[in-house]
N, C-alpha and C positions, 0 to 999 in steps of 0.2 A: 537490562531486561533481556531475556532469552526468547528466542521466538521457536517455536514447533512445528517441523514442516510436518506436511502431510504424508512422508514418507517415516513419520515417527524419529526424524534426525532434530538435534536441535544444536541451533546456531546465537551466536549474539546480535541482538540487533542494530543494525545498520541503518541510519537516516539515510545513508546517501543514497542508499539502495531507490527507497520508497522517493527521494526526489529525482534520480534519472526517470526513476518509471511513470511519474506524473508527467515533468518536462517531454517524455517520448512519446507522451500520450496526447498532452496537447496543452496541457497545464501551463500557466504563467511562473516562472522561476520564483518568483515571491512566496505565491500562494502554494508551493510546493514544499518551498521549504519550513512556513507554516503551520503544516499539516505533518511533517516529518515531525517538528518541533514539540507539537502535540503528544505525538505519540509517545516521543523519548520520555517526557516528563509524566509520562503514568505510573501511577504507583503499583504497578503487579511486578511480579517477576520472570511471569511466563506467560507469553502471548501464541495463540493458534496462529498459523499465515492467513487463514482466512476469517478468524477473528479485524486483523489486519485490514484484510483486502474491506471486508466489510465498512472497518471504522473511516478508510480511506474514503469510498465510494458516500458513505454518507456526507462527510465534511465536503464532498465535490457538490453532492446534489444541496445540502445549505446554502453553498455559495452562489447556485445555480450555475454552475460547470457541467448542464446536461451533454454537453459535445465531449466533453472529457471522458466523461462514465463511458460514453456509448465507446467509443475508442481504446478505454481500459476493457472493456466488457469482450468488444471483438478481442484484440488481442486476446484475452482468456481464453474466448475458445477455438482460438487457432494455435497456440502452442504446444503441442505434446503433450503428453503425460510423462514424467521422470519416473524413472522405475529406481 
């Protein structure tokens, strides 16, 4: 699967990516890698990042990993914008 940044670049996607960023966020290594595992095995070919971020944030709030969201969520909007 190819993922689409929002900069209109696109890259291959990366589990390991989405599970550093759960683990830094506050997520259980299990349930991170999970949720990366998830993703790998979807049938599209090309994923938006915030298609992504979204699918992520939902399986957080299932699990009730509300502490997790809010801490993804911050982080989001304290990072820059990439140009």
């Amino acid at each position: 699967m190819d993922v689409k940044k929002k900069t209109g670049k696109t890259e291959s996607f990366m589990p390991e990516k989405v599970v550093v960023s759960l683990v830094k966020a506050g997520a259980p290594y299990d349930v991170a890698k999970q949720i990366a595992q998830s993703l790998s095995s979807r049938s599209v070919s090309t994923m938006k990042s915030s298609e992504i971020r979204e699918y992520v944030l939902s399986q957080l709030k299932s699990k009730g990993l509300t502490s997790v969201v809010a801490h993804w969520e911050s982080y989001d909007k304290k990072k820059p914008a990439k140009k």
